[in-house]
C-alpha positions in Angstrom: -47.1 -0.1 16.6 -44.5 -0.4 19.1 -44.8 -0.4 22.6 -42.4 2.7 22.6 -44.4 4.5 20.5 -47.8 3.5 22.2 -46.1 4.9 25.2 -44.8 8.0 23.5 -48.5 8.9 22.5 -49.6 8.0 25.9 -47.0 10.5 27.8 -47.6 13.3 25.0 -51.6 13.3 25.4 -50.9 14.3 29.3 -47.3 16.0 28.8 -49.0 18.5 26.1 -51.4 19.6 28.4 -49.3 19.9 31.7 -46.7 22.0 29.2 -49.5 24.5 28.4 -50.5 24.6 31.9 -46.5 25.5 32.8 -47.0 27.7 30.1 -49.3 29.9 31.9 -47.3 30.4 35.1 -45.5 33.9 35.1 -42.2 35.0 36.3 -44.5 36.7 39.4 -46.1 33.4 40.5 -42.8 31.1 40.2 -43.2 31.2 44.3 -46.8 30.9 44.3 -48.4 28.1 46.9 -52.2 27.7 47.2 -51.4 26.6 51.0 -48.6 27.1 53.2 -47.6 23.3 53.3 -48.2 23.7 49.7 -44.6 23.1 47.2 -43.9 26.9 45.4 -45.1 26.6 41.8 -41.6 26.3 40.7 -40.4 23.2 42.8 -43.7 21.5 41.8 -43.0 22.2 38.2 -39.6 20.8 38.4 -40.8 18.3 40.5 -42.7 16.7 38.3 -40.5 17.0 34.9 -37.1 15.5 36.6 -39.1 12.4 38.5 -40.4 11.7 35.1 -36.7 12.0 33.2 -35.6 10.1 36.1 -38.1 7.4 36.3 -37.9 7.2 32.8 -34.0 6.5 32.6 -34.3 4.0 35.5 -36.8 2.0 33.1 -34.6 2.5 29.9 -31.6 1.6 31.7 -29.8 4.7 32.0 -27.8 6.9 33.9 -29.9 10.3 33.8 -28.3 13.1 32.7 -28.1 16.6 34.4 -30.1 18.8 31.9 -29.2 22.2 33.2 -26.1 23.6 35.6 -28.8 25.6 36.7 -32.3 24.9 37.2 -33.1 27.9 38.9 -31.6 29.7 35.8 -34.1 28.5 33.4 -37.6 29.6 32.7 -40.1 27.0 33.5 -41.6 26.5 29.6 -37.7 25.9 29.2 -37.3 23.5 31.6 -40.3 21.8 30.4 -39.4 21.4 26.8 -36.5 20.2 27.8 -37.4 18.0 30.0 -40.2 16.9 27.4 -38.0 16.5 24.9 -34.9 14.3 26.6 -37.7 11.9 28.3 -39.3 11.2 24.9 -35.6 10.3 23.8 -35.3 7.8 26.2 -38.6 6.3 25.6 -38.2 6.2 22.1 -34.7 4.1 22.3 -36.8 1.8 24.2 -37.3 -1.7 22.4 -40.3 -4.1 22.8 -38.2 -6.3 25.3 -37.0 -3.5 27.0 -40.6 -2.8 28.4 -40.5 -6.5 29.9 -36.9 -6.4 31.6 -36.8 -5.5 35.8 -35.7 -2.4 37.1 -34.5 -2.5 40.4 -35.9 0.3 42.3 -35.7 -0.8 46.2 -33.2 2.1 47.1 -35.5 4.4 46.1 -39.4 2.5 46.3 -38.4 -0.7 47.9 -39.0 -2.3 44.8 -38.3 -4.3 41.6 -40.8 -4.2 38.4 -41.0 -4.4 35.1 -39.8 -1.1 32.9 -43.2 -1.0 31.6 -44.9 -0.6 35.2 -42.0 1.8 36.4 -43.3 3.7 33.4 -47.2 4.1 34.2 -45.7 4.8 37.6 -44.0 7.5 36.4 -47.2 8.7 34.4 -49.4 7.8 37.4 -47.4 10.6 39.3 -47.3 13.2 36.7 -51.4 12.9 36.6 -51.9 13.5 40.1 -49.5 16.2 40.4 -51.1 17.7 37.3 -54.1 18.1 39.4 -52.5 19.9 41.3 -51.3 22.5 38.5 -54.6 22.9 37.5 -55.5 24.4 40.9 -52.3 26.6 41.0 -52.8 27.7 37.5 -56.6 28.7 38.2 -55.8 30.1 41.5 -53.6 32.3 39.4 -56.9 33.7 37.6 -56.8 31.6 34.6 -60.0 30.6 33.7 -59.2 29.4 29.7 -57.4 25.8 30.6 -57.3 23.0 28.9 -58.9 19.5 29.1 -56.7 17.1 31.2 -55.7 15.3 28.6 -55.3 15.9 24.3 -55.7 12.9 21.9 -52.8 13.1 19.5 -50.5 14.7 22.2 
């Protein structure tokens, strides 16, 4: 299998389940902060999907694109499905050698690495911010949530 593909099954075992966490998030909690320092369900949310997209097209080379004219516009399952989607598009155009080549990331990290590490960066953040989801999405009163990860994503 490729490295693209490993990848791909890597971000989709954790992407699945922060999409069905988004998922449960009503219109009435878009605002919702467990603490006052706290980022509003929302900004986390989007948060979250664009720094992957955006980490993702550093590592693949790309300019990222602007997905919506209006984030604010779009629902957050939307937003995530999108986002979902045009991330796995990068990945997948991805070939073996592209994981090796340096991205040069010192505006923004102070940093040059490898595509591949830029990548598990990328998936490193989404984890830990999907932490936090899990406490937003419980503190919303839902108690059926999923495992923190699905085999198969």
């Amino acid at each position: 299998m490729s490295k693209s593909n490993d990848f791909i099954q890597y971000f989709l075992s954790h992407r699945t389940v922060t999409n069905e966490l988004i998922e449960k998030i009503g219109t009435e909690h878009v605002n919702y902060q467990p603490t006052p320092t706290s980022m509003p369900a929302r900004k986390l949310v989007n948060h979250m999907l664009k720094s992957f997209y955006q980490f993702t097209a550093a590592a693949a080379k790309q300019e990222p694109k602007q997905l919506f004219d209006q984030e604010e516009d779009a629902s957050l399952t939307e937003l995530a499905e999108t986002y979902t989607s045009e991330t796995k598009k990068l990945i997948e155009a991805m070939s073996d050698e592209d994981f090796s080549e340096t991205v040069d990331l010192t505006e923004m990290l102070g940093v040059k690495l490898p595509a591949e590490k830029v990548l598990n960066l990328a998936m490193d953040h989404e984890i830990h911010h999907k932490g936090n989801l899990f406490v937003y999405v419980r503190e919303m009163g839902h108690t059926e949530l999923p495992m923190f990860v699905k085999q198969g994503g």
